[in-house]
C-alpha positions in Angstrom: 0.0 0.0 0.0 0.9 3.1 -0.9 -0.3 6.3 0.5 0.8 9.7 0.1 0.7 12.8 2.5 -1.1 15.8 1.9 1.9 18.4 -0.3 1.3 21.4 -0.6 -2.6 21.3 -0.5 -2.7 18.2 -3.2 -2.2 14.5 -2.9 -0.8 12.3 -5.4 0.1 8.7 -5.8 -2.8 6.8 -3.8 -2.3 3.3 -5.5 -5.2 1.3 -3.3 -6.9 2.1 -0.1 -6.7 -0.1 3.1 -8.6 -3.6 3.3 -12.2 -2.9 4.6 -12.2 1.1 3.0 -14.6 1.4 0.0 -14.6 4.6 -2.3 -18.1 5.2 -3.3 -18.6 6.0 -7.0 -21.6 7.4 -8.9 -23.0 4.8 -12.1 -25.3 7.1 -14.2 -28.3 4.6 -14.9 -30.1 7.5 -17.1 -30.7 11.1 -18.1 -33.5 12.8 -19.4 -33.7 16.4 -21.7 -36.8 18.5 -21.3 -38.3 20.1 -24.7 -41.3 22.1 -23.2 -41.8 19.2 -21.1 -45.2 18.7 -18.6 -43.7 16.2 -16.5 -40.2 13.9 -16.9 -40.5 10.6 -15.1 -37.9 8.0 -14.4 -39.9 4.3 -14.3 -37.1 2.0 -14.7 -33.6 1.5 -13.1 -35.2 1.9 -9.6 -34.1 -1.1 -7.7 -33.0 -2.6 -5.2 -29.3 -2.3 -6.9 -28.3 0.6 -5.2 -29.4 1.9 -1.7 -29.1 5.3 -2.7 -30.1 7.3 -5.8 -29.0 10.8 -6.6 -31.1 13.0 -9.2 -29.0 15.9 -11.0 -31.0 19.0 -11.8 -29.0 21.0 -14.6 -30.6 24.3 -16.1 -34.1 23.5 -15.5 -36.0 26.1 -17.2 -39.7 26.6 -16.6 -42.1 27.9 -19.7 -43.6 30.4 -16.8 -42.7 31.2 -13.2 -43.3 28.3 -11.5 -41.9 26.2 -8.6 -39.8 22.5 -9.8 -41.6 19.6 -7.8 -41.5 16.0 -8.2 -43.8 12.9 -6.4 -43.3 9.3 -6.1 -45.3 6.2 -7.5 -44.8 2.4 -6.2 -46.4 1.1 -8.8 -44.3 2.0 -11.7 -45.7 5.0 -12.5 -49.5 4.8 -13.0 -50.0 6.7 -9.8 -47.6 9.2 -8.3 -49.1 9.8 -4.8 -47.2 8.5 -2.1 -48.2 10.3 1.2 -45.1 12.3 2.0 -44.1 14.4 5.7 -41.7 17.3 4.2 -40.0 19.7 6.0 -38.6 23.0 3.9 -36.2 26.2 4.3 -34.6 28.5 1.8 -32.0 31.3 2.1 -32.2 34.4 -0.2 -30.4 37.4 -1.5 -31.4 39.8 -4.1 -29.2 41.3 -6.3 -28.1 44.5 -4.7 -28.0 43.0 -1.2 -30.6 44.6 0.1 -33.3 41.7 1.7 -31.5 38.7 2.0 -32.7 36.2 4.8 -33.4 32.5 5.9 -36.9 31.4 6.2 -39.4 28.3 7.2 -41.7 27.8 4.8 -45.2 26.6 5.9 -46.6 26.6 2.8 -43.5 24.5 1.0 -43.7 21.4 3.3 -46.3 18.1 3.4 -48.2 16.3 6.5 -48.8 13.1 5.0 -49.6 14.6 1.8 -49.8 13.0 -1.8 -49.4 15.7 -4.0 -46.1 16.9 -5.6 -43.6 18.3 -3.0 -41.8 21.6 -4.3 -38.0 21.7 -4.7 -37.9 25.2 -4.3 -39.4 28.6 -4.8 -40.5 30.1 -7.9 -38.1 29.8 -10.9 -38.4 32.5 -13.5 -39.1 32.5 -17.1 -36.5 34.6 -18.1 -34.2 33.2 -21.0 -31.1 33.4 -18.3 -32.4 31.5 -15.7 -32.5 28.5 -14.2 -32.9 26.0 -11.6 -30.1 23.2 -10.8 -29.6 20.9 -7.8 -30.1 17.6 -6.5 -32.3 15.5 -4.8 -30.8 12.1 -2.4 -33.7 9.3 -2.5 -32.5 6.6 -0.3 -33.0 2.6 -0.2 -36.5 3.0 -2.3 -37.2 -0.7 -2.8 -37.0 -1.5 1.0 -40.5 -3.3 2.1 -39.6 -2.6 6.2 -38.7 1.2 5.9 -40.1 4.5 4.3 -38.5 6.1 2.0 -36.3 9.3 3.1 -35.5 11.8 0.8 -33.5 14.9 0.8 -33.0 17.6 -1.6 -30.9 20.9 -2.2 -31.4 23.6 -5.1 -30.7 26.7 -6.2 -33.1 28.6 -8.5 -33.4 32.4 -10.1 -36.3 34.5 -9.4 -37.3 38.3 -9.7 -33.7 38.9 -9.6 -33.2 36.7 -6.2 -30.9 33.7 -5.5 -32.8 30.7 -3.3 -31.3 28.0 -2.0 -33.8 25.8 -0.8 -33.6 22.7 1.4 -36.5 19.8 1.5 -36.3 17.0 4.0 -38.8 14.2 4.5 -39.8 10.5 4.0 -42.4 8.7 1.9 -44.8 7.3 4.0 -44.6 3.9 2.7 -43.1 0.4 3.1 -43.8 -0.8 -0.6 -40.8 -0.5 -2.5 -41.2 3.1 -4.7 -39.9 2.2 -8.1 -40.7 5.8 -9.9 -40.3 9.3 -9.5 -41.6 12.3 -11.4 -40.5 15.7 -11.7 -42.7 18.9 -13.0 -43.5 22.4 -12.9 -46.4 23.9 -10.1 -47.6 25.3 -13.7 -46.7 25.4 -17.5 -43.9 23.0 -18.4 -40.1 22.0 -18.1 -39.0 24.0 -20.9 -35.7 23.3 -21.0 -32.8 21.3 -18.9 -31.2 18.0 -18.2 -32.2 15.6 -15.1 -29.5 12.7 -14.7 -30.1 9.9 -12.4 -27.2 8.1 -10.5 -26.9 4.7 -8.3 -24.4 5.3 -5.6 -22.1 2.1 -5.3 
């Protein structure tokens, strides 16, 4: 084995870790490109091959202001409406400083709800923005535990950065083998989800 120390702030050489120390890896299973877009669902590759999925959000641009959402199905995708308990808090600044905060939102979070749960706030239509992020969905085809989630993005609206934080569990012990993503209104004009097993 060998390992090299930290030089000057880089570290170079590491030929093979020690016996018993994994390196986790990301195996893209698929990817999907919105084109004006009313919902993009992923209804295959959810398994139990990985115990934890990772969705990429890059450049998702909404047709109209609108907040990015997504729901879960455990039947394959004829029904997305898992009952979820959400939790959700953003951060803010506007562009010349002036208002920035951190806030609980009431209104972004589910108690045992089945509709969509947002990802963030409200993305705008402009041509130059955007929303991008990620969202953690962990050991879905477990039958003993429900299914926690958590998710991070960061989105453009009336000249405001949000970076938004959603917490929370599908309330359900059947495996969830689907997920959906959409706008609150008008469509995913543009953008790129990926999805990733972690090994």
């Amino acid at each position: 084995m060998s390992i090299n120390v930290c030089n000057d702030r880089s570290m170079a050489s590491i030929t093979s870790l020690p016996s018993g120390v994994s390196g986790s890896s990301l195996v893209l299973i698929s990817e999907q490109t919105a084109s004006s877009s009313s919902t993009i669902s992923f209804t295959s590759g959810i398994d139990s091959t990985y115990k934890e999925y990772i969705f990429k959000f890059i450049n998702l641009h909404p047709s109209e202001a609108s907040r990015p959402q997504f729901n879960l199905s455990a039947d394959g995708g004829s029904n997305y409406n898992v009952a979820k308990t959400t939790t959700f808090f953003a951060s803010f600044n506007d562009e010349g400083s002036s208002s920035g905060a951190v806030s609980y939102s009431t209104g972004g979070d589910l108690a045992q709800g089945t509709g969509a749960q947002r990802l963030g706030g409200d993305t705008d239509a402009d041509n130059d923005t955007a929303m991008s992020g990620t969202l953690h969905l962990f050991q879905p085809s477990s039958t003993t535990f429900t299914k926690h989630f958590l998710s991070r993005t960061n989105q453009v609206s009336t000249a405001y950065s949000q970076d938004c934080f959603v917490s929370g569990y599908g309330n359900t012990t059947s495996a969830v083998n689907a997920v959906q993503f959409s706008q609150s209104s008008g469509t995913i004009q543009s953008g790129t989800i990926k999805m990733y097993g972690v090994v």
